[in-house]
gemmi code that builds the backbone of each chain (N, CA, C; Angstrom):
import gemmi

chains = {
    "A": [
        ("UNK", (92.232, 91.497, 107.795), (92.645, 92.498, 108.793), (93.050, 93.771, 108.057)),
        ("UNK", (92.977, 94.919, 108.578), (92.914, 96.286, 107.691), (94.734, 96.475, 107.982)),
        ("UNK", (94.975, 96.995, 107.473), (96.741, 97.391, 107.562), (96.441, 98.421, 108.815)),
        ("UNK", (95.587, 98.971, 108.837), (95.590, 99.848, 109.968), (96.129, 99.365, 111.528)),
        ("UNK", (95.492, 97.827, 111.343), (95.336, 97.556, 112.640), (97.117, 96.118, 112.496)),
        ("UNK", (97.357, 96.441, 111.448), (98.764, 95.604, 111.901), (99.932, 96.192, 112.897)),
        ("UNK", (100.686, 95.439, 113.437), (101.157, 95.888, 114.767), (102.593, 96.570, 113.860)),
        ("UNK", (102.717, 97.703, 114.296), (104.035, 98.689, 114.445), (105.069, 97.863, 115.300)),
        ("UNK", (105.957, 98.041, 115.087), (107.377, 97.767, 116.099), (107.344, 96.950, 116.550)),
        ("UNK", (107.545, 95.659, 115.809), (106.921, 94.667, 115.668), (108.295, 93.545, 117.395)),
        ("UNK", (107.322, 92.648, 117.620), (107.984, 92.035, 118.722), (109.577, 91.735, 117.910)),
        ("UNK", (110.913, 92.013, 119.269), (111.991, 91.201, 118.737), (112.066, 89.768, 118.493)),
        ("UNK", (113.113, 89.334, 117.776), (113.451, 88.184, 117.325), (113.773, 87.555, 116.631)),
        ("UNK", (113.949, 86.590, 115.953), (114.733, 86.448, 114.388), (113.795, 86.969, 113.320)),
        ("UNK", (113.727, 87.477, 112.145), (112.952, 88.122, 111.416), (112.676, 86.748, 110.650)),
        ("UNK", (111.647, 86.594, 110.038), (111.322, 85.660, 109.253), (111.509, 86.033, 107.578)),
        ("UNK", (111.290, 84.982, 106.689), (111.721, 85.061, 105.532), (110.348, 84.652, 104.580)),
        ("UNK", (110.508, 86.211, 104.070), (108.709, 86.388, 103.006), (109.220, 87.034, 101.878)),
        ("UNK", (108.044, 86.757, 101.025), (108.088, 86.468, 99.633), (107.479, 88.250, 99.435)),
        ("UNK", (107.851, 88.896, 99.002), (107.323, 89.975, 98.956), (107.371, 90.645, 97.562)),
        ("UNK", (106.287, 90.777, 96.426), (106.345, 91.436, 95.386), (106.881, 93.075, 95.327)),
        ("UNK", (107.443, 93.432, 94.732), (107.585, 95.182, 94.873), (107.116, 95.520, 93.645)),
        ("UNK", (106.270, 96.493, 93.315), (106.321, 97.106, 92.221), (106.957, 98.900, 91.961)),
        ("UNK", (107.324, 98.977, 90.644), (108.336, 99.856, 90.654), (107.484, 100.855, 89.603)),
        ("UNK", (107.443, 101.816, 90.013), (107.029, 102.710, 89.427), (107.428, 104.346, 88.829)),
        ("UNK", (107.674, 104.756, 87.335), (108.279, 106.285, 87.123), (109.413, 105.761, 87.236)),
        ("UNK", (110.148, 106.636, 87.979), (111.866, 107.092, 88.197), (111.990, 105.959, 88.799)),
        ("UNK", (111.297, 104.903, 89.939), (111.917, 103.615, 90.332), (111.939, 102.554, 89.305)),
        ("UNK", (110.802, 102.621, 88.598), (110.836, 101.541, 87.010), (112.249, 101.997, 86.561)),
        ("UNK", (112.504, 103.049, 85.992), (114.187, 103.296, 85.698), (115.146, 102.374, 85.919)),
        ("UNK", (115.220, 103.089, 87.393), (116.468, 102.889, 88.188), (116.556, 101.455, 88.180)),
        ("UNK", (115.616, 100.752, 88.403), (115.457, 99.386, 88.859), (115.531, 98.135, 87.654)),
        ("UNK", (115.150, 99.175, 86.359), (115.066, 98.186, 84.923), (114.086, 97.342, 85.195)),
        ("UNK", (113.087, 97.223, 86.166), (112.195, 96.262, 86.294), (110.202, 97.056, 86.443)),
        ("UNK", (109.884, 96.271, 85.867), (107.971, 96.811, 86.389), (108.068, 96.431, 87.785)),
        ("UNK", (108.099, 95.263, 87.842), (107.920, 94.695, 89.581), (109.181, 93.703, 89.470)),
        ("UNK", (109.401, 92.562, 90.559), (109.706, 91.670, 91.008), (109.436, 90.956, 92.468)),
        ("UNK", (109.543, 89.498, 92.651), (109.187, 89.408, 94.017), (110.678, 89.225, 94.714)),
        ("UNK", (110.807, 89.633, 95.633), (111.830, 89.687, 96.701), (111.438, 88.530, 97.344)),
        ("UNK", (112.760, 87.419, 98.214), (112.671, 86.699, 99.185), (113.559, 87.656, 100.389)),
        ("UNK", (112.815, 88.280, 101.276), (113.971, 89.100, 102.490), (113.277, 88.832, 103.911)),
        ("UNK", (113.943, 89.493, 104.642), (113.905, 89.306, 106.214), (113.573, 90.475, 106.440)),
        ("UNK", (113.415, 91.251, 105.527), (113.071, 92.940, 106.341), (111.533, 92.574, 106.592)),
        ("UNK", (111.794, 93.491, 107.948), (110.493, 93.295, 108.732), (109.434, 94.266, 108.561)),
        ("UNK", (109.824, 95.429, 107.926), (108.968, 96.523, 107.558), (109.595, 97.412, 106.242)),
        ("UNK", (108.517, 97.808, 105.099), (108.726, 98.927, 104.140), (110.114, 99.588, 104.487)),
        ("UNK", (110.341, 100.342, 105.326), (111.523, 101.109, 105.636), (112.838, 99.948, 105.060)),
        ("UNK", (112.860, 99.135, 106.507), (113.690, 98.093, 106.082), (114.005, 97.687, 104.451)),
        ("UNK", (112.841, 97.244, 104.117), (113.373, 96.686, 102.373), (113.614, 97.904, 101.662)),
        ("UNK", (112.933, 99.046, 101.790), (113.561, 99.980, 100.766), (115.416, 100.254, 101.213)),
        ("UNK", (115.291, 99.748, 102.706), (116.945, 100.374, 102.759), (117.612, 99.092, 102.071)),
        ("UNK", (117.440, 97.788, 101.859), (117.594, 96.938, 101.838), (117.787, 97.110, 99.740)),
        ("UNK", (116.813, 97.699, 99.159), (116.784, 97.468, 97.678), (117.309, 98.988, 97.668)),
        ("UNK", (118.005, 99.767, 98.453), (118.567, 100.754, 98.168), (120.046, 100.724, 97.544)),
        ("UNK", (120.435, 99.440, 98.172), (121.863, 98.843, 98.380), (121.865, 97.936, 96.728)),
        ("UNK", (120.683, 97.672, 96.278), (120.954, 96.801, 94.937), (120.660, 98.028, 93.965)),
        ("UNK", (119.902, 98.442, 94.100), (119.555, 99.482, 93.100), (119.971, 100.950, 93.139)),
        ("UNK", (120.429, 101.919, 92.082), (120.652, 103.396, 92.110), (119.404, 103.848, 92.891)),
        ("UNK", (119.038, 103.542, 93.882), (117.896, 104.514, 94.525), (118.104, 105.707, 95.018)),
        ("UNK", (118.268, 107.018, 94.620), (118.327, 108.199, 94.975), (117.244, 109.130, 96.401)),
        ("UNK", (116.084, 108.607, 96.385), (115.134, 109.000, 96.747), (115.615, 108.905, 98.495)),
        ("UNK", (115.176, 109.267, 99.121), (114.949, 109.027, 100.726), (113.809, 108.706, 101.352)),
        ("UNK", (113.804, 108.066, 102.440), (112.423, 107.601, 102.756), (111.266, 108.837, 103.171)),
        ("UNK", (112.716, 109.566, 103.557), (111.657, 111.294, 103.964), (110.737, 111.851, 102.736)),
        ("UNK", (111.227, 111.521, 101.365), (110.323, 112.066, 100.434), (109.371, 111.392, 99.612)),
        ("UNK", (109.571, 110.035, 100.373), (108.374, 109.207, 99.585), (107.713, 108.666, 100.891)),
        ("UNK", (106.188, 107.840, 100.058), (105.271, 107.270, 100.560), (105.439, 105.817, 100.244)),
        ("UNK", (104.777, 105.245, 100.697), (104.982, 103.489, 100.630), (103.432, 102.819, 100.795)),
        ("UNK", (102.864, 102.048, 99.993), (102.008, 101.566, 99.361), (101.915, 99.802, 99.736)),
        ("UNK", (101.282, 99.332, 100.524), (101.072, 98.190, 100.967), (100.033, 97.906, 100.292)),
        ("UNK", (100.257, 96.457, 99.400), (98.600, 95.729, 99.389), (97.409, 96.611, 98.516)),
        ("UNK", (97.605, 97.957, 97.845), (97.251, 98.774, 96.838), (96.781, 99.302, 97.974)),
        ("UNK", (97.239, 99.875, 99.461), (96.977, 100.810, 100.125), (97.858, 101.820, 100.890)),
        ("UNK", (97.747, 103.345, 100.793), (98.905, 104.064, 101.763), (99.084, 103.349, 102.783)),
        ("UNK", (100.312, 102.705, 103.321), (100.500, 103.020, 104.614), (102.146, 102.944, 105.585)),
        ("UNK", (102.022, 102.872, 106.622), (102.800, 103.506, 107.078), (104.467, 102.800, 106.973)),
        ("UNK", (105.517, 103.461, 107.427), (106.384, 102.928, 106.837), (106.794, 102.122, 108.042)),
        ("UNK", (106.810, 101.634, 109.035), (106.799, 100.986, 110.020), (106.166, 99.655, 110.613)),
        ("UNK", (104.974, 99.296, 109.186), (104.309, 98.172, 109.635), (104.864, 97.164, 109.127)),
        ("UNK", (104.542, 96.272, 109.786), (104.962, 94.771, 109.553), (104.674, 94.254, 108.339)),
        ("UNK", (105.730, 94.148, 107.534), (105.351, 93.221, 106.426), (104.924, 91.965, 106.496)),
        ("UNK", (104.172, 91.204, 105.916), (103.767, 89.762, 105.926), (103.888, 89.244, 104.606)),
        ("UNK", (104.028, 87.811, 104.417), (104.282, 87.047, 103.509), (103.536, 86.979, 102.291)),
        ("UNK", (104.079, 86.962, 101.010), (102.682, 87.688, 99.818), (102.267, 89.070, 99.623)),
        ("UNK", (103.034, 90.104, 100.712), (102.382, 91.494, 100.188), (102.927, 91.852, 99.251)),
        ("UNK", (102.552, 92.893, 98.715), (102.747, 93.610, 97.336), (103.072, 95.359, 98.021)),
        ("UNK", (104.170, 95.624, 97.763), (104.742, 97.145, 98.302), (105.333, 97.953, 97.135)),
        ("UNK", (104.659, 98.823, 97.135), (105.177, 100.100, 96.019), (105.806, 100.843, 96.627)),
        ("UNK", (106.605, 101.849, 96.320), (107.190, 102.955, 97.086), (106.794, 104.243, 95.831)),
        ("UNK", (106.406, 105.065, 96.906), (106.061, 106.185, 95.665), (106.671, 107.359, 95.639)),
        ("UNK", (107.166, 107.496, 94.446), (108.195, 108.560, 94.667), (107.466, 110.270, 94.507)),
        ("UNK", (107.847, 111.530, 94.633), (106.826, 112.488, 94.444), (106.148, 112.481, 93.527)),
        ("UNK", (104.772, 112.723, 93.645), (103.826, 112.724, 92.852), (103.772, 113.719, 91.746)),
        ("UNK", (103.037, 113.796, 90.912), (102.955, 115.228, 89.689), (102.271, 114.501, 88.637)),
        ("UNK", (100.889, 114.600, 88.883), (99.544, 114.258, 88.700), (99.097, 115.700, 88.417)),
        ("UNK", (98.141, 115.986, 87.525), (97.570, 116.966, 87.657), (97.845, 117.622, 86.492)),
    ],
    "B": [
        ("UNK", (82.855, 109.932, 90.253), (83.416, 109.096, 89.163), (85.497, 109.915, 89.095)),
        ("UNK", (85.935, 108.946, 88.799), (87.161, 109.535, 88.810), (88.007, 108.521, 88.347)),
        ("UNK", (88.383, 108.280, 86.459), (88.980, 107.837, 86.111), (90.329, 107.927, 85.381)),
        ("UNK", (91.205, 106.661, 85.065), (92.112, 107.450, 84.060), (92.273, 106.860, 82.398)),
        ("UNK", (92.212, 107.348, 81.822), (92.232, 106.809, 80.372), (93.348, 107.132, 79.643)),
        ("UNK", (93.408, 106.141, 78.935), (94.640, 106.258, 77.852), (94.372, 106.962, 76.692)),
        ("UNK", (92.484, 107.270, 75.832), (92.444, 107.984, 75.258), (92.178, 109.270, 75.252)),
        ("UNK", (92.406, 110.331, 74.355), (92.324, 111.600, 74.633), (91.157, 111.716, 75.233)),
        ("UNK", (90.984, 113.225, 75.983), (89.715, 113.254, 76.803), (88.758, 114.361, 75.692)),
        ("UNK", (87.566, 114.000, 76.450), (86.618, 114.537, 75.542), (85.715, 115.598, 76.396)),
        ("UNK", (86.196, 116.865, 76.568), (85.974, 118.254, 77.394), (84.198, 118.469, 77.181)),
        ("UNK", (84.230, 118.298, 76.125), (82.728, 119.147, 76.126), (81.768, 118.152, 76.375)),
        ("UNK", (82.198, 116.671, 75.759), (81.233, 115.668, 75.918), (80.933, 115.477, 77.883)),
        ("UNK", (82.293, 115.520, 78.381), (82.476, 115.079, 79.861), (81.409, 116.084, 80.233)),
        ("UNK", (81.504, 117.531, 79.882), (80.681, 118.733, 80.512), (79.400, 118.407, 80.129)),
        ("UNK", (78.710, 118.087, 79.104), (77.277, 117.878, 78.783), (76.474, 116.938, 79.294)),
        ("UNK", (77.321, 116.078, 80.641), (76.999, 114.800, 80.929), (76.472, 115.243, 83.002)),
        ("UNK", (77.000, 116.412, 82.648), (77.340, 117.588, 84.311), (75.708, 117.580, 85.055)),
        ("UNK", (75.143, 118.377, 83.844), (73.927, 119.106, 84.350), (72.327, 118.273, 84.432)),
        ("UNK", (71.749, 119.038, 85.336), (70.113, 118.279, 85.525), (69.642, 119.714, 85.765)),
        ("UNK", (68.789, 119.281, 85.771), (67.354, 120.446, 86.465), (67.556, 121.230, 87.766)),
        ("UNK", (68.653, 120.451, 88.546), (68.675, 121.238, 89.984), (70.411, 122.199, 89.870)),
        ("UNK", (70.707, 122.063, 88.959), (71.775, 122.749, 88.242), (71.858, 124.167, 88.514)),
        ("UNK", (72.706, 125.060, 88.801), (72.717, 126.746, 88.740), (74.409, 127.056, 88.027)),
        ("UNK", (75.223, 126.012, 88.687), (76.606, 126.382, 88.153), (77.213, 125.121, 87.677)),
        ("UNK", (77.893, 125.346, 86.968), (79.112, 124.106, 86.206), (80.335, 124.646, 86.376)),
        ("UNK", (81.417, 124.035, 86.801), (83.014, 124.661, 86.723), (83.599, 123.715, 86.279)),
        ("UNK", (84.562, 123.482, 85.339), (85.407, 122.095, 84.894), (86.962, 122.630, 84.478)),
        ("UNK", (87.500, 122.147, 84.995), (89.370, 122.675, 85.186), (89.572, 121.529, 83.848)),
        ("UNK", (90.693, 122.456, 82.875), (91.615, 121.385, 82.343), (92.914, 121.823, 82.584)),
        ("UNK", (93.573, 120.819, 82.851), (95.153, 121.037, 83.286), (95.752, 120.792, 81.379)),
        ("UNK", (96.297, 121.638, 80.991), (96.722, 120.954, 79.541), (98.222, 121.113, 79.577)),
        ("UNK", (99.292, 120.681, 78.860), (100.875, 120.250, 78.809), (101.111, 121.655, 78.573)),
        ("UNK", (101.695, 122.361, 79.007), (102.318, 123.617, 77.988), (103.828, 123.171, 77.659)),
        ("UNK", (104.410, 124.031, 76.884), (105.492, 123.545, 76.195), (106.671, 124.618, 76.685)),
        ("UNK", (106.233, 124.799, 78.229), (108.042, 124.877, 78.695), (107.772, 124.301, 80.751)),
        ("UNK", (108.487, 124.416, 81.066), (108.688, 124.858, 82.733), (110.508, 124.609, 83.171)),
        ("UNK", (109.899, 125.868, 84.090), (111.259, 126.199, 84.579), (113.032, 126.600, 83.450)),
        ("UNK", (111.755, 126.874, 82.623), (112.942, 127.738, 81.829), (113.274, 126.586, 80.256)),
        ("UNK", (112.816, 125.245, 80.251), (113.343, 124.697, 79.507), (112.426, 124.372, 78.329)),
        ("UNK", (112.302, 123.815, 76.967), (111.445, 123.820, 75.878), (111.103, 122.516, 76.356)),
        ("UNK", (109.429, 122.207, 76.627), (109.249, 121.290, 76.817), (108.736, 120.091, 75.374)),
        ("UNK", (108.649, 119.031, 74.971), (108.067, 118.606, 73.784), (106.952, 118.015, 73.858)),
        ("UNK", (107.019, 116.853, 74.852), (105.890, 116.009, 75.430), (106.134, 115.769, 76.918)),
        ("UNK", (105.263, 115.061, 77.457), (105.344, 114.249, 78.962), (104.593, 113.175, 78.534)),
        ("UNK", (105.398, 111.697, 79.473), (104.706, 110.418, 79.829), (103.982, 110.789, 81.240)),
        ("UNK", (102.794, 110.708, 80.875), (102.101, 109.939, 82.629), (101.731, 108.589, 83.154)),
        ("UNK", (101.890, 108.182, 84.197), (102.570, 107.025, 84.303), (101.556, 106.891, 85.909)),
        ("UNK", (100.927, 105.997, 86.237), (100.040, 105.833, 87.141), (100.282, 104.390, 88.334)),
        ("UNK", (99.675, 104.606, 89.038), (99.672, 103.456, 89.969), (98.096, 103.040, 90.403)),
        ("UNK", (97.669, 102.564, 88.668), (96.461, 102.674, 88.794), (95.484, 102.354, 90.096)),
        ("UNK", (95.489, 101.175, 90.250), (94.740, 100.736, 91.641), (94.196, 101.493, 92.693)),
        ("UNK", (95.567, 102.223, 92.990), (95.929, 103.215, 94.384), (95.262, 105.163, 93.610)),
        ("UNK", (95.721, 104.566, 92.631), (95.040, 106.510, 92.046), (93.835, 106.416, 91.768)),
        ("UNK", (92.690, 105.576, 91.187), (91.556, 105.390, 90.932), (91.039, 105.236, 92.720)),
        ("UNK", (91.392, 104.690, 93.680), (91.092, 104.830, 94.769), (91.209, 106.066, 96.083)),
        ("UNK", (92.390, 106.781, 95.357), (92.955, 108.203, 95.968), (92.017, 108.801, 95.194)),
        ("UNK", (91.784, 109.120, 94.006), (91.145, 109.740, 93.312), (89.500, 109.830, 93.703)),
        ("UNK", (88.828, 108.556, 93.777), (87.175, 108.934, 93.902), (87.675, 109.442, 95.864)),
        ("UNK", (88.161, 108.815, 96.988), (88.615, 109.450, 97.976), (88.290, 111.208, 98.079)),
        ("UNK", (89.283, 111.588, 97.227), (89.286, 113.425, 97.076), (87.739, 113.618, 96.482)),
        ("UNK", (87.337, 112.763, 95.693), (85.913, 113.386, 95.285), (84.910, 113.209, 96.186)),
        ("UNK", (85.033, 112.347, 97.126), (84.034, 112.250, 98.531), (83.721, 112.950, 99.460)),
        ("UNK", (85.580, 113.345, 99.514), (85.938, 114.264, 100.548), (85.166, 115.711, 99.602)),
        ("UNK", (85.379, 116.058, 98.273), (84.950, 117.438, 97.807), (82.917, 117.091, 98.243)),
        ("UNK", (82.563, 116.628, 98.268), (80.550, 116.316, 98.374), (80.531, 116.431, 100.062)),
        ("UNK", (81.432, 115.972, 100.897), (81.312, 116.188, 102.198), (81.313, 117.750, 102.393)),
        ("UNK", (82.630, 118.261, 101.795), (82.914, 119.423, 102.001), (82.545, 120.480, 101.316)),
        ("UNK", (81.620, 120.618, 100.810), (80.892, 121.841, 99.410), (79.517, 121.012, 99.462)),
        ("UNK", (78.469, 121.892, 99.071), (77.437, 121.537, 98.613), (77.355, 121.467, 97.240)),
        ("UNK", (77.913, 120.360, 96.610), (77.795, 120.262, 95.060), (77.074, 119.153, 94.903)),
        ("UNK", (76.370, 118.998, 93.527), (75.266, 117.687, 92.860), (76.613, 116.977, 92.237)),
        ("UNK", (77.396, 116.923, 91.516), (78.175, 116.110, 90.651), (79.873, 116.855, 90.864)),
        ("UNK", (80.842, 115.379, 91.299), (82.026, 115.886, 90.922), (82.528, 114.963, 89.943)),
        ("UNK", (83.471, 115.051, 89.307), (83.962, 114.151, 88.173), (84.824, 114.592, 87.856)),
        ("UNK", (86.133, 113.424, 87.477), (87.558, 113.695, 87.156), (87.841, 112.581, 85.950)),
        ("UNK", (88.894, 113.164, 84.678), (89.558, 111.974, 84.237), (90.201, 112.385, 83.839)),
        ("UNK", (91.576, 111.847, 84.235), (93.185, 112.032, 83.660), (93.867, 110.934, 82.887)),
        ("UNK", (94.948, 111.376, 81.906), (95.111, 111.243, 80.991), (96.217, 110.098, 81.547)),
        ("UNK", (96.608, 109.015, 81.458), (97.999, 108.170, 81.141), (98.412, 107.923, 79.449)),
        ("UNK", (99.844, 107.720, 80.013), (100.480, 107.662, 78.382), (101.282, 109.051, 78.192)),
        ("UNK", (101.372, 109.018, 76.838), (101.933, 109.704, 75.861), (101.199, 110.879, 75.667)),
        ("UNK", (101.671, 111.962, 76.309), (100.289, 113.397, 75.418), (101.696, 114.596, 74.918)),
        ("UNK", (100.861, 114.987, 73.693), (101.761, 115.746, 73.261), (101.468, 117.410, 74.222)),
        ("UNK", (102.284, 118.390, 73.335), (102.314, 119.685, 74.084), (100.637, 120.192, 73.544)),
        ("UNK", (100.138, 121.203, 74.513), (98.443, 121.166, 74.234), (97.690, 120.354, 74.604)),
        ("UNK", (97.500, 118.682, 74.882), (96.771, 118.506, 75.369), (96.413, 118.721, 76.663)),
        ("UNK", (94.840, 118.463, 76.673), (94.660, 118.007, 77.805), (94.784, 117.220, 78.939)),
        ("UNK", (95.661, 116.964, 79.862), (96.016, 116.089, 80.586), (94.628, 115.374, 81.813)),
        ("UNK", (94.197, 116.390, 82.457), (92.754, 116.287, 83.251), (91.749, 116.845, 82.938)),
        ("UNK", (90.780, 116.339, 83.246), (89.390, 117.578, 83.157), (88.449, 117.075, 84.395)),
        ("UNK", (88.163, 118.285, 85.344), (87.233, 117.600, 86.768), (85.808, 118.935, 86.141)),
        ("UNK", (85.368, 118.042, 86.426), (83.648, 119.182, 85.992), (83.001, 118.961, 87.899)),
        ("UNK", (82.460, 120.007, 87.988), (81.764, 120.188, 89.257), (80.577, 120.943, 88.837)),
        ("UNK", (78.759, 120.173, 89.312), (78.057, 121.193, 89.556), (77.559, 121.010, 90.857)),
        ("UNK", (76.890, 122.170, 90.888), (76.240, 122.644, 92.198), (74.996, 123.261, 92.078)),
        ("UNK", (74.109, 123.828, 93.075), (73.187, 124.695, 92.749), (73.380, 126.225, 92.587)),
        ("UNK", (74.701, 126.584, 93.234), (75.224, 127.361, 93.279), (76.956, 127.475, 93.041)),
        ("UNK", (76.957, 128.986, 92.509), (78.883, 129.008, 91.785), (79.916, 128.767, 92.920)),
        ("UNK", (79.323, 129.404, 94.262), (80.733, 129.483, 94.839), (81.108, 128.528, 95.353)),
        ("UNK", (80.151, 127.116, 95.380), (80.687, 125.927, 95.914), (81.197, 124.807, 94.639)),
        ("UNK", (80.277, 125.332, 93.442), (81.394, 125.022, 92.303), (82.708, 125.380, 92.251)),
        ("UNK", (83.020, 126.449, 92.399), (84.269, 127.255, 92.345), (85.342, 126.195, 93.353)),
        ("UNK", (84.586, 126.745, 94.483), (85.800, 126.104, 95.348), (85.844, 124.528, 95.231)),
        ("UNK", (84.671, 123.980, 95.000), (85.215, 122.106, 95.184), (86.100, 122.011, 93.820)),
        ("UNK", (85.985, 122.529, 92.526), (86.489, 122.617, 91.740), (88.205, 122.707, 92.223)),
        ("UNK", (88.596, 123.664, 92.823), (89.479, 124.412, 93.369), (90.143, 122.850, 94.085)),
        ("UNK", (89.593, 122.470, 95.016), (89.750, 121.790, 95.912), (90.222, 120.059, 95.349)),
        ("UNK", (89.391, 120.285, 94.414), (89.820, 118.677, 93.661), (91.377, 118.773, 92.793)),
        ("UNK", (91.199, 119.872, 91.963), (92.194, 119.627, 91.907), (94.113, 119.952, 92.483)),
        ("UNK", (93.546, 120.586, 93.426), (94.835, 121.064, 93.981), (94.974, 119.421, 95.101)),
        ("UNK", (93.792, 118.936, 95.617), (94.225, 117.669, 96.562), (94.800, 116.527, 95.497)),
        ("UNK", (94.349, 116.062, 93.627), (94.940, 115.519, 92.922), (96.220, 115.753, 92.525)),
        ("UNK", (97.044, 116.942, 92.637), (97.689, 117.534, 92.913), (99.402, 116.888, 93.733)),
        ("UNK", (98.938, 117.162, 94.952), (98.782, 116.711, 96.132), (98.855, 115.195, 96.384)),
        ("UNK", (98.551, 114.319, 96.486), (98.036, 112.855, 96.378), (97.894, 111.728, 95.755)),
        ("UNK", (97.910, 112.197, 94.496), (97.106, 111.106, 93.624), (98.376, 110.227, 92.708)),
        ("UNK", (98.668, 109.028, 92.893), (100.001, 108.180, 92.381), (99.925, 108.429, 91.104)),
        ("UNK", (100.433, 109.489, 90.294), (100.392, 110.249, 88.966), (101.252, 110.526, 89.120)),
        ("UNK", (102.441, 110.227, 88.032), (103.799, 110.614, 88.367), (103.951, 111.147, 86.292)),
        ("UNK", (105.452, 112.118, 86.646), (104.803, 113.134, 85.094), (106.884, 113.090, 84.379)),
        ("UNK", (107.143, 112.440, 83.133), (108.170, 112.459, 82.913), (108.089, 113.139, 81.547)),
        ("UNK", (108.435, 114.692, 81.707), (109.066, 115.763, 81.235), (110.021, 115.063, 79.875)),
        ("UNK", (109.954, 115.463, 78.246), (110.751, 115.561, 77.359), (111.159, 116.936, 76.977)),
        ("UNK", (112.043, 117.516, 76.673), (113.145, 118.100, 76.167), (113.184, 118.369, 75.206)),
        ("UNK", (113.418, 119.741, 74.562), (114.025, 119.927, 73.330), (115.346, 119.823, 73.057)),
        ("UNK", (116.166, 119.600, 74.159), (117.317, 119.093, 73.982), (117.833, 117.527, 73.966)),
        ("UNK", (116.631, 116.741, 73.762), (116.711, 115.440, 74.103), (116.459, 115.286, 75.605)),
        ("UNK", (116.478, 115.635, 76.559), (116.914, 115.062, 77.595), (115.772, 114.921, 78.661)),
        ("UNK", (115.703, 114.909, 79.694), (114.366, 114.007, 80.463), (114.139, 113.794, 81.443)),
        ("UNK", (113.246, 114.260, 82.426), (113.264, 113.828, 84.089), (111.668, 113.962, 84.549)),
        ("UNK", (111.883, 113.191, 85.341), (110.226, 112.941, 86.490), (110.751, 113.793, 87.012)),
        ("UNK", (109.692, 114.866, 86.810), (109.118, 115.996, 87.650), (109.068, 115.642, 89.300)),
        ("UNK", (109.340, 116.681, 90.086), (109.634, 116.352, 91.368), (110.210, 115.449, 91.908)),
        ("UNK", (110.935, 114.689, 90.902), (112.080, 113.486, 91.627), (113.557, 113.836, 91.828)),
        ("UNK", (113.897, 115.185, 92.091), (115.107, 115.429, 92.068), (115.982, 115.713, 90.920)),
        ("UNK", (115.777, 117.370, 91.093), (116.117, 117.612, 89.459), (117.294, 117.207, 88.750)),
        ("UNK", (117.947, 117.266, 89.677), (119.389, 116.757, 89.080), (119.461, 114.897, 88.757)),
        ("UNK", (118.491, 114.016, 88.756), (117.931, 113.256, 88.149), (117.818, 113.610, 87.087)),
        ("UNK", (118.780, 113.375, 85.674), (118.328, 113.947, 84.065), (118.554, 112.737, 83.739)),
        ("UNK", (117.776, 112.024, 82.783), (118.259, 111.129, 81.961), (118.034, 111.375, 80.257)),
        ("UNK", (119.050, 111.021, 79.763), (119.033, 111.302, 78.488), (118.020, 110.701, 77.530)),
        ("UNK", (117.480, 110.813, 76.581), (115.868, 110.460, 75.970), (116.808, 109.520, 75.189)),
        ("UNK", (115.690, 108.229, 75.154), (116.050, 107.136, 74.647), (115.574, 107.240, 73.262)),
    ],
}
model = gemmi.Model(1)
for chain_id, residues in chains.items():
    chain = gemmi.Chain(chain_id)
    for i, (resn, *xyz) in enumerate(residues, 1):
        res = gemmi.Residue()
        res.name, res.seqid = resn, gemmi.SeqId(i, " ")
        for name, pos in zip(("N", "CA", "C"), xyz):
            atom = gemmi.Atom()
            atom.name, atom.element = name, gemmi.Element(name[0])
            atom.pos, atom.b_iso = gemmi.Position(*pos), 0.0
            res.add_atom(atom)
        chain.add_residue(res)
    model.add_chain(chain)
structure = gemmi.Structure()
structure.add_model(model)
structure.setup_entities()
């Protein structure tokens, strides 16, 4: 299924509990002392766990100035995480 | 084509690889380190990638530049790692049959890499000291 088509705002109810890799990249490799790790959480979407690993880690950044990376693809910060994904958060770019 | 390599890039070889017979223009940007911004002595920068997602953002912008320009060849490769002050960090070569759509896809690639592409750039110091570019300047960390 394409991330495109995963459901936003996702139905209420108890959140379930997934295994979710993060990888950390630049200024989040830093902050975090880690390349990646996998998370066990209940956050139901990107937003959620970054507020969620905001609280363990010096995360400075806001969700307003970064992008978030599902599955080695942009997307949005509102979709439903599922069990096994892999989520980057990307902090401003400066490429070039 | 739009890759990133860890070894230095090779400008003239990348350009000699550009042209054919239906050729009229070549344009190829290099972005190279200079050794200050925003007032401070710069020494080196780490670039630091999210490969997967930038090799995929990356040929992306070059699809989008062949949709949008009439050019024969676009091509990009940027640098990860360690580059000192002077190098070359990118080099995108564009031909066309004509300059002004060289010019601009040229233009266009790299201001959307720019823009987009999970390339993130950590700034050294002549004072020791150290920060990812656009992460909030007052983010300094001291050089290890």
């Amino acid at each position: 299924m394409h991330l495109e088509d995963r459901p936003r705002h996702p139905p209420s109810g108890a959140a379930t509990q997934k295994e979710i890799t993060v990888m950390y990249f630049a200024v989040f490799r830093e902050l975090a002392g880690l390349d990646e790790e996998t998370v066990s959480t209940t956050s139901v979407t990107p937003r959620d766990l970054y507020g969620e690993l905001k609280q363990r880690y010096p995360f400075h950044l806001s969700v307003e100035s970064l992008r978030v990376a599902v599955n080695d693809e942009l997307a949005e910060w509102d979709v439903r995480l599922e069990d096994q994904d892999i989520v980057a958060f990307l902090a401003p770019v400066a490429g070039g | 084509m739009f890759i990133l390599s860890e070894q230095p890039l090779t400008p003239d070889e990348l350009a000699s690889r550009l042209a054919d017979a239906r050729t009229g223009a070549i344009v190829t940007f290099e972005g190279h380190v200079r050794n200050h911004h925003q007032g401070k002595k710069v020494t080196r920068l780490d670039y630091e990638a999210y490969e997967p997602l930038a090799v995929k953002e990356g040929r992306r912008i070059l699809e989008e530049a062949y949709e949008a320009f009439d050019i024969l060849a676009a091509r990009c490769v940027h640098r990860v790692g360690r580059l000192e002050v002077g190098e070359p960090a990118i080099w995108i070569g564009v031909s066309a049959g004509h300059r002004r759509a060289a010019f601009q896809a040229c233009q266009f690639v790299i201001d959307e890499i720019k823009r987009r592409v999970p390339i993130w750039k950590k700034e050294h110091y002549a004072d020791g000291s150290s920060t990812w570019v656009n992460c909030a300047e007052k983010m300094r960390t001291v050089a290890r």
